[in-house]
DRENVEX-70607 format. One record per atom (N, C-alpha, C, O): residue in one letter; x, z, y. Coordinates in steps of 0.02 Angstrom, whole numbers, plus 32768, in hexadecimal, padded with zeros to 4 digits. Layout:
N
AXZY
...
END
This chain:
260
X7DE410D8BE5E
X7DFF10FDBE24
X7E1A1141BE3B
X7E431149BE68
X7E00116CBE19
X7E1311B3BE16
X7E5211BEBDEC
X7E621192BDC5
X7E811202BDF3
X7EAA11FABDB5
X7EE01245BDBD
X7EE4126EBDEA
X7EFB1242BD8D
X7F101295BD85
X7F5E1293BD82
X7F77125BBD7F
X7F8612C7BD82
X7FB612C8BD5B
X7FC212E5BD0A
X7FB61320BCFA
X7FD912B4BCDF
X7FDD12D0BC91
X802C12C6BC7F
X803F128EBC6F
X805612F7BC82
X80A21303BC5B
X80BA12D1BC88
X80D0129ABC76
X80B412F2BCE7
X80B912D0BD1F
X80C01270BD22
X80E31246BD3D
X80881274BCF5
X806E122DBCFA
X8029122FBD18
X7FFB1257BD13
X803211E6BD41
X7FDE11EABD63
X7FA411B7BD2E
X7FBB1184BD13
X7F7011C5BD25
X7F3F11C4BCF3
X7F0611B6BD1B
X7EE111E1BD32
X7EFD1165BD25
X7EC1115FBD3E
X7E811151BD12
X7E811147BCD6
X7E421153BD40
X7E0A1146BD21
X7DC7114BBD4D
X7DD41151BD89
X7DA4114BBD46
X7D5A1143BD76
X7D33116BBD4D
X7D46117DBD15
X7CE31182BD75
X7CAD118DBD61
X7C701177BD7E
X7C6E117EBDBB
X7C3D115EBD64
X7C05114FBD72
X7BDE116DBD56
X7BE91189BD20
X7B9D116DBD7E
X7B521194BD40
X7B4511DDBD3A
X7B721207BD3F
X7B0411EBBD30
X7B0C1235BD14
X7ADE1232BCDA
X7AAB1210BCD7
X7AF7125ABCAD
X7ACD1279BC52
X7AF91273BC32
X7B33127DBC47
X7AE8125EBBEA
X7B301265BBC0
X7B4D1232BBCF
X7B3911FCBBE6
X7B921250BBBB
X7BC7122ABBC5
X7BE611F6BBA8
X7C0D120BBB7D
X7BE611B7BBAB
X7C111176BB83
X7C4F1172BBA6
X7C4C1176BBE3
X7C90116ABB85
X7CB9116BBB88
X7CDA1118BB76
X7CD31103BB3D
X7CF110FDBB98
X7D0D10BFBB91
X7D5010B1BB89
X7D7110CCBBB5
X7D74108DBB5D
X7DB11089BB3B
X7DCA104BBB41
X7DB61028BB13
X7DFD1021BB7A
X7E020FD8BB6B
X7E370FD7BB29
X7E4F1003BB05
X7E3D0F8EBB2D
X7E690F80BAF4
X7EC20F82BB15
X7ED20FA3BB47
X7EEA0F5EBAF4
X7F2F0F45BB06
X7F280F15BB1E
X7F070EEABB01
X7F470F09BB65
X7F500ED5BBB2
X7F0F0ED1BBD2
X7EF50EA5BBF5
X7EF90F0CBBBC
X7EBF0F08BBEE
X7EB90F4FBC0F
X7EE50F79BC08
X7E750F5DBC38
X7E7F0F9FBC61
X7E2F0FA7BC6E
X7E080F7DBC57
X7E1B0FDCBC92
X7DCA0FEBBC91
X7DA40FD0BCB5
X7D6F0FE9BCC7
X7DBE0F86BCCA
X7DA90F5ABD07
X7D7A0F25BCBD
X7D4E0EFCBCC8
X7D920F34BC85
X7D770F0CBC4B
X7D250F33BC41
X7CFE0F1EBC16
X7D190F5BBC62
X7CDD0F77BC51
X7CB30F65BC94
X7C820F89BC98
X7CB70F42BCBD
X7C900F43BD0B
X7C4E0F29BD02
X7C1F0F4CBD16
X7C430EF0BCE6
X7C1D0ED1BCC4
X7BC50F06BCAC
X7B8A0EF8BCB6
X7BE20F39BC8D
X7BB10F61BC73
X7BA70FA5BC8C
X7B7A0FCBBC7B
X7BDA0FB0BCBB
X7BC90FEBBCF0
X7B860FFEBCFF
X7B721035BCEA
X7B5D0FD7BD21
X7B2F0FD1BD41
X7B051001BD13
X7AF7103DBD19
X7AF60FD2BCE2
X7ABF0FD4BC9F
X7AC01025BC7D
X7A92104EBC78
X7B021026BC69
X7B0D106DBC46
X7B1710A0BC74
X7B1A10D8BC5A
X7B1E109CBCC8
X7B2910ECBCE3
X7ADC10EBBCF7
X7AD41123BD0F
X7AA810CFBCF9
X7A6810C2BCF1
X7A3F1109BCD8
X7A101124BCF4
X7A63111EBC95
X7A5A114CBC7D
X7A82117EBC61
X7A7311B2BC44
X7AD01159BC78
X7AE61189BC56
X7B35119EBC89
X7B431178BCB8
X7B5811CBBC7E
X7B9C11DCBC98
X7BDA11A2BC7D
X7BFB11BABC4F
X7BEA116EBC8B
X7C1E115FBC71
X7C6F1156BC8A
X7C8A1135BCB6
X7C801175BC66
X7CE4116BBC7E
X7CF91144BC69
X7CE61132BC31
X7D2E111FBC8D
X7D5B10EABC68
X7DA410EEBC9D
X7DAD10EFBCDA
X7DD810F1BC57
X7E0C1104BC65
X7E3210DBBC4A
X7E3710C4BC11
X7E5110D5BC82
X7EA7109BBC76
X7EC510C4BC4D
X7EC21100BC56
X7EE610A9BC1A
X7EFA10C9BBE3
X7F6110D5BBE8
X7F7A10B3BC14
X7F8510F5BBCB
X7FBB10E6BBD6
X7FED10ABBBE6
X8003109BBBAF
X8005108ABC0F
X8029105EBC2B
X7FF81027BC40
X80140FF0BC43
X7FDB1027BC46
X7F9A1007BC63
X7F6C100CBC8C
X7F4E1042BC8D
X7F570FD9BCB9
X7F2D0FD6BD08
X7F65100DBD26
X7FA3100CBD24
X7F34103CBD43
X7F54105CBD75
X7F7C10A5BD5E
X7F9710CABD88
X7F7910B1BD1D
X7F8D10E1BCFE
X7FD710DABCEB
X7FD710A3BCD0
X801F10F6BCE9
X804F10E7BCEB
X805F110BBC91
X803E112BBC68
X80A110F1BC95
X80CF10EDBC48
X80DA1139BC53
X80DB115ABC87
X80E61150BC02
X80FC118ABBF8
X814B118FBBDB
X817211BFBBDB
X8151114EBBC4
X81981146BB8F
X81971105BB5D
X815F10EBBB5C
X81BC10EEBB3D
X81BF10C5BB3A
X819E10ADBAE6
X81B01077BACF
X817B10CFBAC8
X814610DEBA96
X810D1101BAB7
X810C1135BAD7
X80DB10D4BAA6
X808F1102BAC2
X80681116BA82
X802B111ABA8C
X8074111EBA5C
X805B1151BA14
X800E1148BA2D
X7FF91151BA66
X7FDF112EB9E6
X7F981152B9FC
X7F6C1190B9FD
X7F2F1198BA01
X7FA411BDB9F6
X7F991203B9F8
X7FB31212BA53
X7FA51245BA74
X7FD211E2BA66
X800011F5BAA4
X7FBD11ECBAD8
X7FA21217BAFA
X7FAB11A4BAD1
X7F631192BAF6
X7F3A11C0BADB
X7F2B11EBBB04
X7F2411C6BAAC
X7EEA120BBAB1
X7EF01246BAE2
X7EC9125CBB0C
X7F241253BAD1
X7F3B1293BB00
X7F201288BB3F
X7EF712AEBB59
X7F32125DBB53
X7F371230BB91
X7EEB1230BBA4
X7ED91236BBDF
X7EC4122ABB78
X7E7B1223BB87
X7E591257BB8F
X7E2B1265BBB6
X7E821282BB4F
X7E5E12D3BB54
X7E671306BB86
X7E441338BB8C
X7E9C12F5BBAC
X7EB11307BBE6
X7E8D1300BC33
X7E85132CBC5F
X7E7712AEBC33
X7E2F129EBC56
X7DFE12C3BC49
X7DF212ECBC75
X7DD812C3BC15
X7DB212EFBBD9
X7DA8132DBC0D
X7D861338BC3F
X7DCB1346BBF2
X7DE41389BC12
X7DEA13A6BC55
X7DD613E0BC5B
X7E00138BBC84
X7DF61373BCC9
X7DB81376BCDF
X7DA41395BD10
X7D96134EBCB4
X7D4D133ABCBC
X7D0E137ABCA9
X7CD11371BCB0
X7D2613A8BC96
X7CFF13CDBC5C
X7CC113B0BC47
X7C8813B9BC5A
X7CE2137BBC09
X7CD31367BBF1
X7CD8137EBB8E
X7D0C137FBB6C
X7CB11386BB81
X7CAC13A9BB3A
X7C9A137EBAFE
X7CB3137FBAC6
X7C671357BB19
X7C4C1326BADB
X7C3612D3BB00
X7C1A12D1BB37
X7C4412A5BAE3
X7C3E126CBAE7
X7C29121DBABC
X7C381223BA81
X7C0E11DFBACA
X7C2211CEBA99
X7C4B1178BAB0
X7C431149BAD7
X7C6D1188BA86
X7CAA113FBA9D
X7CA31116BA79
X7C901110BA3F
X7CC210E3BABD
X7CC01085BAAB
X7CFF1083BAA5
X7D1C1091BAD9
X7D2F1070BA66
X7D7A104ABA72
X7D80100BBA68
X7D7A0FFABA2D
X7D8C0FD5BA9B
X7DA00F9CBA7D
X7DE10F93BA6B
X7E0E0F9BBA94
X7DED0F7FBA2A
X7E4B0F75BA0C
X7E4D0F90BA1F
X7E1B0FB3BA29
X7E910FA2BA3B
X7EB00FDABA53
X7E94102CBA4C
X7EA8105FBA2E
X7E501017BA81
X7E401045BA96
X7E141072BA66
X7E0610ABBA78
X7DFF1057BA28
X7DD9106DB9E6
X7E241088B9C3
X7E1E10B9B99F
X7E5F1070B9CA
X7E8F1095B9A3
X7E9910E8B9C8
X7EA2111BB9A6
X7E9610E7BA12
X7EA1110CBA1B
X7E621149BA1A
X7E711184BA22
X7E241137BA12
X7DEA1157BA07
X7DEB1180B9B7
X7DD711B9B9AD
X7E071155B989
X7E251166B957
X7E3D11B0B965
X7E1F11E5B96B
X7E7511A2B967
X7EA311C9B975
X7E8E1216B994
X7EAE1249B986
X7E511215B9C2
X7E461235B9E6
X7E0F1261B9B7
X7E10129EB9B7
X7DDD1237B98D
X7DBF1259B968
X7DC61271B91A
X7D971280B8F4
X7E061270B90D
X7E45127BB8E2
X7E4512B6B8F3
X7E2612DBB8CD
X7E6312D4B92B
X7E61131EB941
X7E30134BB972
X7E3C1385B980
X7DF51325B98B
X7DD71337B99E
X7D84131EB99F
X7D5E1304B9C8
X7D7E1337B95A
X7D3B130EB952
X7D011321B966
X7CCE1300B962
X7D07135DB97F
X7CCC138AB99E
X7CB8137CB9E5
X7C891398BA02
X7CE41349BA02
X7CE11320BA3F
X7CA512E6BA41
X7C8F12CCBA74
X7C8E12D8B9F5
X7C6A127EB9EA
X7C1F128BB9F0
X7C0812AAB9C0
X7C071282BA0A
X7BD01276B9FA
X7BA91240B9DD
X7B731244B9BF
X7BDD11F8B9F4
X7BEB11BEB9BF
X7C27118EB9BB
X7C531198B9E5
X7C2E1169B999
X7C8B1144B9B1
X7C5310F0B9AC
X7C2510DCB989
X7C7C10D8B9E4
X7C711087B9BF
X7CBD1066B9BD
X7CEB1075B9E3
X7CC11035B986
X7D001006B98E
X7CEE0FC8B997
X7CE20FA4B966
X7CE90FAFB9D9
X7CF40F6FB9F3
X7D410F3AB9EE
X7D760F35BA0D
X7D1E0F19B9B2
X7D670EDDB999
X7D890F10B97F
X7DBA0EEEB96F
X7D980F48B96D
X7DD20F6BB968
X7DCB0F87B907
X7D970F80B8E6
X7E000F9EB8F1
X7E050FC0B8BF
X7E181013B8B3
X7E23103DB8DF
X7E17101BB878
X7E2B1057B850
X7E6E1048B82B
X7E9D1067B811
X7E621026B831
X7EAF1008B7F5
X7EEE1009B814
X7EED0FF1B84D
X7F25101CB801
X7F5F101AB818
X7F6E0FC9B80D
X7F4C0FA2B7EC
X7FB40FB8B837
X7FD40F7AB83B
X7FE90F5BB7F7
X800C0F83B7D9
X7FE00F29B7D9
X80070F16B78E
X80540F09B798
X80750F21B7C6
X80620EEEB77A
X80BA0EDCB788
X80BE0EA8B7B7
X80DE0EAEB7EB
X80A10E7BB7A9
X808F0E3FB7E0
X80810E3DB816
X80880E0AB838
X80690E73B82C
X80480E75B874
X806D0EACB87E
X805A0EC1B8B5
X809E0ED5B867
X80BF0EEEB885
X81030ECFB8A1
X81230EEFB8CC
X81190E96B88B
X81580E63B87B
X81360E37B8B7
X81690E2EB8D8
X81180E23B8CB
X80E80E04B905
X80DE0E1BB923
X80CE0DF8B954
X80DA0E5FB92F
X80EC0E8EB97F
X812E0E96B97D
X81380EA1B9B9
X81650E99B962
X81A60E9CB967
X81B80E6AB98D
X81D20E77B9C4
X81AE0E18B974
X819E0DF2B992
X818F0DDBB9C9
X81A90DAEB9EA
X814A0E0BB9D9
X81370E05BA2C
X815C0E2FBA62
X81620E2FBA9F
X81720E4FBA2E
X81A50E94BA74
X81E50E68BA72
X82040E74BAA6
X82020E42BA52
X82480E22BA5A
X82270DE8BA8F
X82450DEBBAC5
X81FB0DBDBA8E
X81EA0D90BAB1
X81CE0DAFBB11
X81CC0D91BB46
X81C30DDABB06
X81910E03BB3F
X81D30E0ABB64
X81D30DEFBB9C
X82170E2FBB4F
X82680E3CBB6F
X82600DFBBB8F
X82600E01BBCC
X82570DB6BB78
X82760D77BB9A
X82510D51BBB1
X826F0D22BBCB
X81FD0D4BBBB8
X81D30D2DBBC6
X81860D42BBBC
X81570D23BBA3
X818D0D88BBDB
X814C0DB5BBEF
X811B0D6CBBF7
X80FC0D52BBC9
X811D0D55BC41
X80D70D31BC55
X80B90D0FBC2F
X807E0D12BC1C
X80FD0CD6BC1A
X80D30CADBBD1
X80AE0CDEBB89
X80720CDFBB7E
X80CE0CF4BB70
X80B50D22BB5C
X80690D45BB63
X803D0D36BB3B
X805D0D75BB97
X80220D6EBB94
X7FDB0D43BBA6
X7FA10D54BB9B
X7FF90CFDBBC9
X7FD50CC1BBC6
X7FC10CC4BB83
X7F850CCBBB74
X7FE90CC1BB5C
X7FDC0C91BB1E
X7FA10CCCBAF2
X7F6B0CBDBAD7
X7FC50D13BAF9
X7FA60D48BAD4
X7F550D44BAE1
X7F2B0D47BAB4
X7F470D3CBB23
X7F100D54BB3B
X7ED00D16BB1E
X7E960D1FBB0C
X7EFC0CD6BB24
X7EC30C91BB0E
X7EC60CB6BAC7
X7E930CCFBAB1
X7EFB0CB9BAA6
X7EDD0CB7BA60
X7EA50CF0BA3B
X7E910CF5BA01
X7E960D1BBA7F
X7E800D58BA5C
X7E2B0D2EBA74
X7E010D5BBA76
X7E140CFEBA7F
X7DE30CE1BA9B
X7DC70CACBA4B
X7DFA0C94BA34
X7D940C9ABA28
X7D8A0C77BA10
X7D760C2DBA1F
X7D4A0C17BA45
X7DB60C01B9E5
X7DB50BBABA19
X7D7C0B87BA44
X7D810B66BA77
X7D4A0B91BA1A
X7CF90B88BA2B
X7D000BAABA79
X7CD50B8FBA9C
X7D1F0BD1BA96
X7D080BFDBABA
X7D380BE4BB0B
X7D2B0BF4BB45
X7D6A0BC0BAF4
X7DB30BC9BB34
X7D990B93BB5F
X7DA60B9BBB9B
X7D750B5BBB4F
X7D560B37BBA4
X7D0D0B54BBAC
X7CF40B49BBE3
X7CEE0B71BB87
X7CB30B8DBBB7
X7CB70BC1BBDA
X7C8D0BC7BC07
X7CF20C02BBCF
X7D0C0C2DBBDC
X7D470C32BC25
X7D510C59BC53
X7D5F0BFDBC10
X7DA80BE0BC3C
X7DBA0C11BC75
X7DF20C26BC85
X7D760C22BC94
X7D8D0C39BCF5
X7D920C91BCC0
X7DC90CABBCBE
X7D5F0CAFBCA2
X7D5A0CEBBC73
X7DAE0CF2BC68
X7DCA0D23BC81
X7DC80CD0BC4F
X7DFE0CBFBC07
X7E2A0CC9BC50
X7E3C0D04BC57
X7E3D0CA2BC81
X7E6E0CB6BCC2
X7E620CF6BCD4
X7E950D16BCE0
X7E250D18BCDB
X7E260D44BD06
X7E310D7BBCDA
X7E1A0DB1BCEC
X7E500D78BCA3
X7E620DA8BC6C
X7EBC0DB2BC66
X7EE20DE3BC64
X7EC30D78BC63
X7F0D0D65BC76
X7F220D83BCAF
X7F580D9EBCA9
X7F070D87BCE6
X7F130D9DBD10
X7F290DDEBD1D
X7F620DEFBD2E
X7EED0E0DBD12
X7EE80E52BCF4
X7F160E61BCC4
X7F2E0E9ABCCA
X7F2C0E3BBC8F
X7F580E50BC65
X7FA60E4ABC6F
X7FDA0E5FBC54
X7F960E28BC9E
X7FF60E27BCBF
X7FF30E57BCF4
X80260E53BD16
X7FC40E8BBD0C
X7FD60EB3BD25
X80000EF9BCFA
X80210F29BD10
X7FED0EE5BCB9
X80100F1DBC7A
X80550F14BC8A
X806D0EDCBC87
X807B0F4CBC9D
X80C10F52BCAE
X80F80F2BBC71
X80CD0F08BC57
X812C0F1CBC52
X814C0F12BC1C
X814F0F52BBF1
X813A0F52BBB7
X81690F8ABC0F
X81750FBDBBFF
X813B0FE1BBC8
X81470FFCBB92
X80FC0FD7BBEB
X80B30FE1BBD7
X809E0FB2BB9B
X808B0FCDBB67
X809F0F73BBA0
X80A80F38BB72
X80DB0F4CBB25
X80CB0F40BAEB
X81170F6BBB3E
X81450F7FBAFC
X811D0FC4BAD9
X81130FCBBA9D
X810B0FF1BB0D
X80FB1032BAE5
X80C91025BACE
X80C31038BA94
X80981007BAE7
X8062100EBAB9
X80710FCEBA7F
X805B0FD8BA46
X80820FADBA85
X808A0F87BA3C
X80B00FB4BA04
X80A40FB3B9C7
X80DC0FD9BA24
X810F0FF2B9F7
X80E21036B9D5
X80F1104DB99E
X80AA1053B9FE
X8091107BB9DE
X80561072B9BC
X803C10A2B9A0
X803C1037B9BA
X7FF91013B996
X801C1000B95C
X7FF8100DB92C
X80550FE5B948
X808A0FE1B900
X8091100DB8E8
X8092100BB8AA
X809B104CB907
X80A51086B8D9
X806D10C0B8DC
X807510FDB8D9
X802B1095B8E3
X7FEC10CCB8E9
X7FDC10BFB8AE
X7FE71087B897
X7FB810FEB880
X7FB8110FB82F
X7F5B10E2B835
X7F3710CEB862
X7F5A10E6B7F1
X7F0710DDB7E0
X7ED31116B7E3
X7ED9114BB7C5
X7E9F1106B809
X7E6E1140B816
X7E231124B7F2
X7DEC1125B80E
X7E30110AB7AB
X7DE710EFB7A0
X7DC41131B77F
X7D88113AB773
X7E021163B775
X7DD3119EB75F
X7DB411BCB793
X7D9711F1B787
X7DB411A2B7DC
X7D9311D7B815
X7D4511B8B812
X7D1211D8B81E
X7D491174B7FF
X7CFA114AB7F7
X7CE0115BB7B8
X7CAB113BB7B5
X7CE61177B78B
X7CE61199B743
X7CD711CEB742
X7CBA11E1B70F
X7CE5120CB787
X7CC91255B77A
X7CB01267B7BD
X7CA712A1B7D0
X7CA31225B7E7
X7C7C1241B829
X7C471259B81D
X7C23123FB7F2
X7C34128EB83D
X7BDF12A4B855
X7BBD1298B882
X7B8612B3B887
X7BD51266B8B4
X7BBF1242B8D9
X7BB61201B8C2
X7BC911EEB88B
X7B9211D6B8F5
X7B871199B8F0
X7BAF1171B909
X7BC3116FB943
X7BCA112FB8B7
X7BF010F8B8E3
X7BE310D1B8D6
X7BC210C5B8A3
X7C031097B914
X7BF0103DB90D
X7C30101CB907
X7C61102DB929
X7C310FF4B8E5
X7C630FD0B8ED
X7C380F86B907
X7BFD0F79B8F9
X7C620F61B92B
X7C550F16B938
X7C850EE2B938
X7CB80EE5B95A
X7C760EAEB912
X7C9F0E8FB910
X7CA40E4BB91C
X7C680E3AB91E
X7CCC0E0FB928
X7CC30DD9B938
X7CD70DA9B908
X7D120DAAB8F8
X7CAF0D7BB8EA
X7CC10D59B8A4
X7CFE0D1FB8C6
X7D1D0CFEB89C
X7D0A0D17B8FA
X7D2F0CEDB906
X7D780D0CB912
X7DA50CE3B915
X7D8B0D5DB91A
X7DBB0D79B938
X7DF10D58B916
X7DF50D50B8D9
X7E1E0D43B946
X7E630D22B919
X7E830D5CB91F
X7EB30D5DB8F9
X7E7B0D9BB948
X7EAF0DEAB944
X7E9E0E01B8F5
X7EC80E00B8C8
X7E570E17B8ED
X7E510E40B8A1
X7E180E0FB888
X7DE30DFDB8A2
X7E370DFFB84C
X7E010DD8B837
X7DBE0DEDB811
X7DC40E1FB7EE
X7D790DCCB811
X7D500DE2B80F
X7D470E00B7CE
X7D260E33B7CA
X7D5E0DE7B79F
X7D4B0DEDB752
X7D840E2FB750
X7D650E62B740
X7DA90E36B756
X7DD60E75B755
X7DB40EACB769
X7D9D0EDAB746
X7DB10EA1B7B3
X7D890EDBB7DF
X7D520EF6B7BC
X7D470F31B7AE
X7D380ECEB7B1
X7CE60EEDB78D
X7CF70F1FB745
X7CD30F4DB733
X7D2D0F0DB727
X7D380F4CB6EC
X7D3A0F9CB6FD
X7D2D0FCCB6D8
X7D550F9BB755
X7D630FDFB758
X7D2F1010B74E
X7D331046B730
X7CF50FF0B76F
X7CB31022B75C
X7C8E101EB727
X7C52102CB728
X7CB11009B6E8
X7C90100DB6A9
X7CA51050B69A
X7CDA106CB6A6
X7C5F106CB674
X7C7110CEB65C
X7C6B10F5B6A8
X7C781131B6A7
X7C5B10D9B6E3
X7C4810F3B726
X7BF810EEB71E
X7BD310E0B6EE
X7BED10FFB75B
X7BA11103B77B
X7BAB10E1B7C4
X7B8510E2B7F5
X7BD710CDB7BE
X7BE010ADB80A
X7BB91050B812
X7BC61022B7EB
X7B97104CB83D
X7B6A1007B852
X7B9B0FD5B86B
X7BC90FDBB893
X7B880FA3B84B
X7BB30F6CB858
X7B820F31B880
X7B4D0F1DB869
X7BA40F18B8C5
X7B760EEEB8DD
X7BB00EA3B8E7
X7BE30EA7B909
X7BA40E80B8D3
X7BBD0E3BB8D5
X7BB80E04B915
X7B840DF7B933
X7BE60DF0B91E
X7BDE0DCFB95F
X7BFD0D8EB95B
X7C320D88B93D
X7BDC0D54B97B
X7C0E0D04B952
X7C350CEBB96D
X7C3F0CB0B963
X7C5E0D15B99F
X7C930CF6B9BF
X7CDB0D2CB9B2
X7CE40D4DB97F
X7CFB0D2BB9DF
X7D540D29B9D8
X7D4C0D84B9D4
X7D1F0DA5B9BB
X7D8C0D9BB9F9
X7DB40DEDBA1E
X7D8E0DFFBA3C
X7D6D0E2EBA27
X7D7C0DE0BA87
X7D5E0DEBBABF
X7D0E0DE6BAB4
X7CE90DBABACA
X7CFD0E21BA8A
X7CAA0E1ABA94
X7C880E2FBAC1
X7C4C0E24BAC7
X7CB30E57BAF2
X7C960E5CBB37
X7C7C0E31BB70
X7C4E0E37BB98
X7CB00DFDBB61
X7CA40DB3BB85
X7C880DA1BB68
X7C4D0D9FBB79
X7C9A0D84BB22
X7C7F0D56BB00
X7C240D50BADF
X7C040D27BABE
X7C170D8ABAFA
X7BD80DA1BAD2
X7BA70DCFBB04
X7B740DECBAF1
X7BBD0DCEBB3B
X7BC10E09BB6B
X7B6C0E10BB80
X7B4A0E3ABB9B
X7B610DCCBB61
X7B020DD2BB70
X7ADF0E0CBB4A
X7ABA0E39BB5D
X7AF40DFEBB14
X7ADB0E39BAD8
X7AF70E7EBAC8
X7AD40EAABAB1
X7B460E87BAD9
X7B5F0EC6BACC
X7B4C0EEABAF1
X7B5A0F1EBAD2
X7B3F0EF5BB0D
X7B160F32BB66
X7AD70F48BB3F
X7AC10F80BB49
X7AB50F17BB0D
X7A810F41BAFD
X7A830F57BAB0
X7A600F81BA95
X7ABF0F2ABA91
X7AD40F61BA51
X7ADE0F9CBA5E
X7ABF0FC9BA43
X7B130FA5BA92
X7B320FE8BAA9
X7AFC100ABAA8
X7AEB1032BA7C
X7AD70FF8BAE4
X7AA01034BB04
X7A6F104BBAB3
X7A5A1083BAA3
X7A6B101FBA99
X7A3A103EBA55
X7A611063BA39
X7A481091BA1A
X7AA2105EBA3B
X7ADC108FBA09
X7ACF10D9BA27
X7AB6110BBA0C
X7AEC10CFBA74
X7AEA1104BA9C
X7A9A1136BA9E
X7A9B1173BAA4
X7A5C110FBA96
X7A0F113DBA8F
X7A1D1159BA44
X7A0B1194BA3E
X7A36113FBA0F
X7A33116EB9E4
X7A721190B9D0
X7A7711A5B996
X7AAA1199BA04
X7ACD11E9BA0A
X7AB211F8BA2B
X7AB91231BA41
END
């Protein structure tokens, strides 16, 4: 891992590949070690970066709210570093909020967005009252905590064929500092709705989704791109369609990626 200083924070990330550029986005408790899997395949043909995102893997906290305008920055700053001008990005959760965000103010950057598991929609009352929740519990019992977070983001069909997958995620995700764990929850609660950025793109988007996700559920998710042009590809398991599906998404992607 390569990595910079941003508002004397260090900002890691890697590169592989040369042509255009894909840009890779993990989600929350995870880091760009979630993309290894498909390295190979996509720097094949193409440039791809993937960057530990604020308080996460090897990239350190900025404060104690990580805003998804804060992580953009954060990315555009890599971006930038990189002279890098145009791209097109993968966010999973997290990392689609913060892609959001990014093509909110800088849309002349896309050449396409995908949202892996992730939304447009801001938090409802409920799921904001349920990260409150998890940040009071995280103060007194971090580890359990993300044990429990990480199985459930797995569909149940999925937790003994998965099992050694499902540990070695846990693992990775308890490397997320507490500090990192609070800001970014605290700033995924108070990130606004961007379904108008899938509504007036001029680029191309995908959304994908997992009919089993117990995070966003499927029948919800799928409204955001009604009155869009954005492609919806369906997938029959849980969160983790990287794992969970990981045979087939490498070559959704790559078809997404030939036609930006």
């Amino acid at each position: 891992m390569k990595h910079i200083l941003y508002k004397n924070t260090k900002i890691s990330y890697s590169t592989i590949g040369k042509g255009k550029v894909i840009v890779l986005l993990h989600g929350f408790l995870e880091n760009s070690t979630m993309w290894d899997f498909y390295l190979d395949e996509f720097s094949k043909q193409y440039e791809v970066v993937c960057i530990d995102l604020l308080g996460h893997g090897k990239t350190e906290c900025i404060g104690y709210v990580h805003t998804m305008e804060d992580i953009a920055e954060a990315v555009l700053a890599i971006l930038t570093n990189l002279k890098i001008e145009k791209a097109t990005f993968v966010g999973h959760s997290m990392g689609g909020y913060v892609s959001l965000a990014l093509a909110e103010k800088y849309p002349e950057m896309f050449n396409g967005l995908v949202l892996l598991n992730s939304t447009a929609y801001a938090d409802d009352h409920e799921r904001k009252i349920n990260r409150n929740r998890a940040i009071k519990m995280a103060q007194r019992e971090y580890y359990s905590l993300v044990q429990m977070s990480i199985a459930n983001l797995f569909s149940i069909d999925n937790r003994d064929r998965l099992l050694a997958e499902i540990e070695n995620t846990k693992k990775e995700a308890l490397k997320t500092p507490l500090q990192g764990y609070i800001a970014c929850q605290e700033g995924m609660k108070i990130r606004k709705e961007r379904v108008k950025i899938l509504q007036k793109a001029t680029f191309p988007t995908l959304l994908i989704l997992g009919k089993k996700d117990g995070v966003l559920p499927y029948e919800t998710s799928m409204k955001q791109i009604e009155e869009t042009s954005t492609e919806l590809v369906s997938l029959p398991d849980g969160h983790m369609s990287h794992i969970e599906n990981k045979d087939v998404l490498g070559g959704i992607l790559m078809d997404f990626f030939e036609r930006c």
